[in-house]
Steps between C-alpha positions, in 0.01 A plus 500: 500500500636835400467841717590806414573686825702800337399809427580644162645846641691511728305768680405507855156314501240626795459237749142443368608399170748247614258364727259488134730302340598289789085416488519408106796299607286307779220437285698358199656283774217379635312383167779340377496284805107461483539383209811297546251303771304393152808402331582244790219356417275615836094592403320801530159466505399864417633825390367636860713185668795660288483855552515391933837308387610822336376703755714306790791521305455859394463577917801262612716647228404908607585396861858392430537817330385680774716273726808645243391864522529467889807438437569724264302811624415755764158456674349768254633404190426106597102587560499705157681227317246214601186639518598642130587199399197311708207727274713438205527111534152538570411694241707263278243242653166661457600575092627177432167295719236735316657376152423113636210497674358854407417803665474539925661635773806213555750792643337546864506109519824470393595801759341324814691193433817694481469658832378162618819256351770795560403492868572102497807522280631742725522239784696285262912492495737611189805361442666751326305691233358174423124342699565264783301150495269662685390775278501248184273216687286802557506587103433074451228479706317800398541351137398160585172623705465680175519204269395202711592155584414342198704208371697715250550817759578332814874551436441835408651638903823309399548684162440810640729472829780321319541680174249755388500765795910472532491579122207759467751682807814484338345657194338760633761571694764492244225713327472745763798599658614727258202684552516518913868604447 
């Protein structure tokens, strides 16, 4: 998967902007690993079943970034930087959910989950820049409430913990960091 991270100035960009682009980053992230459940041959059952797979991923993904900007940034510039890029990712969401399953409000949901699964992140270890177990069994079960325990999805938790959330984070984060620094 290729990311461009870099602007194509080398201008000062606004804190805002970065934090856009950082969002575009997360969401092409967190589709490709949607989809990449698909490709391992797991079921969805419904567009609606896939758009809550995107969503968790979209929501684990935006808090390691805010994990990076704490990091990164001052207390100010951290709380502009993620809730920029939190209404960005989520208006990412609500334009690319009203193309699938047509027209409704699917950014306030996507909000209250946010607040809801940063809060339980949060308790969660990182080793590094990268999730702990802890933060990607979170990510895995989410995913596999989301999809069920049919015969074909019950490995689903296993996919996600072992492979798919270490590689969605490296990524984004590879993605990222130029834009945080």
């Amino acid at each position: 998967m290729r990311i461009r991270n870099k602007w194509r100035t080398a201008k000062p960009r606004a804190l805002e902007d970065n934090a856009t682009a950082a969002a575009y980053i997360i969401w092409q992230v967190g589709l490709h690993f949607a989809k990449n459940l698909h490709q391992e041959e797991f079921d969805y059952e419904s567009d609606h079943q896939r758009a809550r797979v995107i969503a968790e991923y979209l929501i684990f993904l935006s808090h390691i970034t805010d994990r990076l900007a704490h990091q990164r940034l001052d207390d100010e510039q951290r709380q502009i930087y993620v809730s920029t890029l939190v209404e960005q990712v989520a208006r990412q969401y609500q334009r690319n959910v009203e193309e699938i399953m047509g027209s409704g409000d699917y950014r306030t949901g996507f909000l209250r989950i946010v607040n809801t699964r940063f809060d339980e992140y949060a308790k969660g270890v990182f080793e590094g820049d990268e999730p702990g177990y802890a933060a990607r069994r979170l990510l895995g079960n989410r995913i596999q409430e989301i999809m069920g325990q049919s015969q074909t999805n019950k490995w689903v938790i296993q996919q996600i913990i072992d492979i798919d959330s270490l590689d969605a984070a490296d990524q984004m984060i590879k993605g990222i960091k130029p834009l945080l620094d």
